[in-house]
C-alpha positions, 0 to 999 in steps of 0.5 A: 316137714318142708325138708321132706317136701323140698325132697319130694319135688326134687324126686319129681323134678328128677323123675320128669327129667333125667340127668343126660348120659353121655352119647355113645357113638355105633362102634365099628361092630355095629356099623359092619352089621348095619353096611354091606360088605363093599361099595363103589365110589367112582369107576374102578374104586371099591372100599369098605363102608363103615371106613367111609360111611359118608362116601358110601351113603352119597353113592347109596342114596345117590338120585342125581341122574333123576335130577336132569328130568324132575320138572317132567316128573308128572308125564313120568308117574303120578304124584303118590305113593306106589302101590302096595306089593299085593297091587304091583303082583296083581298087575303082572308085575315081576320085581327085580331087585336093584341096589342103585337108588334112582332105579328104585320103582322105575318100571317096564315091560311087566318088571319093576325095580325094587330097592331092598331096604338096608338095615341101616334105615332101620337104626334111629342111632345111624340117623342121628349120627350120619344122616342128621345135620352134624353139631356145627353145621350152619345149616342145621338150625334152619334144616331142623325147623323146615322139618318141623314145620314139614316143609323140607320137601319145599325147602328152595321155597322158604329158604334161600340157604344152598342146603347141606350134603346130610340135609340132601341124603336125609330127605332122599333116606326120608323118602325111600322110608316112604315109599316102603311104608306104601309099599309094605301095608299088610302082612301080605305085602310084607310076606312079598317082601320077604319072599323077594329078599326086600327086607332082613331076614331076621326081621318079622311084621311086628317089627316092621309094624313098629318100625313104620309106626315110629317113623309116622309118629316122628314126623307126621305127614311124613310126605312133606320131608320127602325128596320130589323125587319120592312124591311120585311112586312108580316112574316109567322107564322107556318114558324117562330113556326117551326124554334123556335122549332127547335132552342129550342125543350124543351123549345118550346114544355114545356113551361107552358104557351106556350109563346115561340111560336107566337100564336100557335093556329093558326098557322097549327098543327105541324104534329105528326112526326115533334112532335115526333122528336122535343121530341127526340131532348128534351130528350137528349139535344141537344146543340151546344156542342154536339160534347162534349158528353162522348166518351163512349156514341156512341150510343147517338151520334148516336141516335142524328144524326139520329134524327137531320138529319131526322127533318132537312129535315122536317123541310126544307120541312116545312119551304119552303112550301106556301108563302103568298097568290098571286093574279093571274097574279101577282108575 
């Protein structure tokens, strides 16, 4: 009798926690149908991405450029998630599909940038695998504890830690997953979605249904694990153009290739005097510093001070402009 009984509760001990397999990693197949077929890293370099997973996701991910102007993010857009496909359609907006992360949302003119979402993202394997914090990595008990408690987003307040490159790319991943579950709600906006080529083709509502499903029940308020940038949807581009100019005039206007904007041929021209007064600023280098300038130079001084005052109520006037455009009646 108590053999049997010991052999019972043995089997519900082994029912309740099953013995752990060994990990199997994605083979190379597997990775080559979750990338794309090539990836910049650097100017003039292009590799092959399932070779360097962890250099291509750095350059997938990458939102830097937005670093420069986070603490202005406010007059950029407003801290929620985008608007659901249906809305950004019924406010006249034309999507345009880039692939660069820190152009995702960003809007102008009637068009709006949109990242497609990569199959990647779709795979809870890829993540624990690439995007999670690797064994060994010092970083990663304290990682897994802010993402339990919710409190990635804020991670500099509770932690003193530089984080880890996996932490960075997993709260970007995090927060483009976000923005997608606002963007993508009904079956309508999922049907946009296909339509412009945002999702795989072979993927249907039902599993998208359970894609974000599973993403809300693993990490609830699922905003508290976003990257800043994330907290904010949809971000104004002719605002952004204007304030990297005015934190950096010569290298804005006189970049070769014009990288240090957001795709300024889209945005509105800045006008001939905001041009004028950005060349100006160039000319004698305004820095921070500029209280250090020669004391036999009062007439610099006083040629900067005109010429900073004057761009920045231009400025202002500009930046405080149109906000994304509303449906009526609606706030």
């Amino acid at each position: 009798m108590e053999s049997s009984t010991a052999t019972d509760t043995e089997k519900r001990v082994s029912f309740a926690d099953p013995p752990k397999q060994e990990e199997t990693r994605l083979t190379e197949t597997e990775l080559r149908r979750l990338l794309p077929a090539s990836f910049r890293n650097g100017p003039a370099w292009v590799g092959i991405p399932y070779n360097r997973v962890q250099h291509f996701l750095k350059d997938d991910l990458n939102i830097e450029r937005l670093a420069e102007v986070s603490p202005y993010f406010s007059i950029l857009g407003k801290a929620k998630p985008p608007q659901a496909l249906h809305h950004q359609e019924a406010l006249g907006l034309k999507i345009l599909v880039t692939e660069k992360m820190d152009t995702h949302l960003l809007w102008t003119k009637g068009k709006i940038f949109i990242k497609p979402f990569p199959r990647y993202l779709l795979d809870p394997q890829f993540w624990s695998e690439q995007l999670d914090c690797p064994k060994g990595c010092s970083y990663g008990p304290e990682f897994r504890m802010l993402r339990a408690a919710g409190l990635v987003r804020r991670q500099t307040r509770f932690s003193k830690r530089k984080p880890c490159e996996h932490s960075k790319l997993w709260k970007c991943a995090m927060g483009f997953v976000y923005s997608y579950i606002a963007l993508i709600p009904h079956e309508s906006d999922f049907r946009i979605a296909k339509a412009n080529k945002l999702l795989p083709d072979d993927m249907n509502f039902d599993d998208w249904r359970e894609f974000v499903e599973r993403m809300l029940r693993n990490h609830g308020k699922i905003n508290g694990h976003v990257d800043e940038r994330f907290a904010y949807g949809e971000l104004n581009m002719a605002r952004l153009n204007t304030l990297l100019m005015f934190q950096q005039p010569r290298r804005y206007l006189f970049q070769d290739d014009g990288s240090y904007g957001f795709l300024r041929g889209h945005s509105s021209l800045l006008s001939p005097v905001s041009a004028y007064m950005g060349v100006g600023l160039a000319s004698v280098q305004v820095r921070p510093t500029i209280a250090k300038l020669k004391r036999n130079r009062p007439l610099t001084i006083a040629l900067v001070i005109l010429l900073v005052s004057f761009w920045v109520v231009y400025s202002v006037l500009s930046i405080t402009g149109k906000g994304l455009p509303t449906i009526a009646g609606e706030e």
